[in-house]
Legacy VTK file of the C-alpha trace (Angstrom):
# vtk DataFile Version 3.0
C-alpha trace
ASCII
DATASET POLYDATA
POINTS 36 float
0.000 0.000 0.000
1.367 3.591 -1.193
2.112 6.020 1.531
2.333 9.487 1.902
5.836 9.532 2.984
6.725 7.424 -0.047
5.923 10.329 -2.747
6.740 13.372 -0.201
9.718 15.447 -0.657
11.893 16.827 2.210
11.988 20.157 0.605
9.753 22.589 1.914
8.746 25.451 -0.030
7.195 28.299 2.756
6.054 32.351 2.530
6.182 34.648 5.357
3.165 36.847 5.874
4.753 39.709 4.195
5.323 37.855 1.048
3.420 40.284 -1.493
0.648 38.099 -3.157
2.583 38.211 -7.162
5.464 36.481 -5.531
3.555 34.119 -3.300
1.505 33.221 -6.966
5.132 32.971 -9.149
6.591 30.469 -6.384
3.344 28.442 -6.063
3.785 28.338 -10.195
7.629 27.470 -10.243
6.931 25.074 -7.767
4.096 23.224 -9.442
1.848 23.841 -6.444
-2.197 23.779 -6.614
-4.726 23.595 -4.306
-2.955 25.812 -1.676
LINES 1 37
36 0 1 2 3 4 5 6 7 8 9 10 11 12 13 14 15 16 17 18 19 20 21 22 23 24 25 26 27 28 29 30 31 32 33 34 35
């Protein structure tokens, strides 16, 4: 049975809460990020 741990990644991608919201969108985009 797949688990979570076998397809996560150890490399965290995080924002502060004075990331401005066109950065926060290009890193979720680099980072082929959805449902954030």
């Amino acid at each position: 049975m797949l688990k979570a741990k076998d397809i996560m990644t150890t490399r965290m991608i995080t924002l502060t809460p004075d990331t401005h919201i066109t950065d926060a969108a290009r890193i979720l985009l680099e980072n082929r990020i959805n449902g954030a």
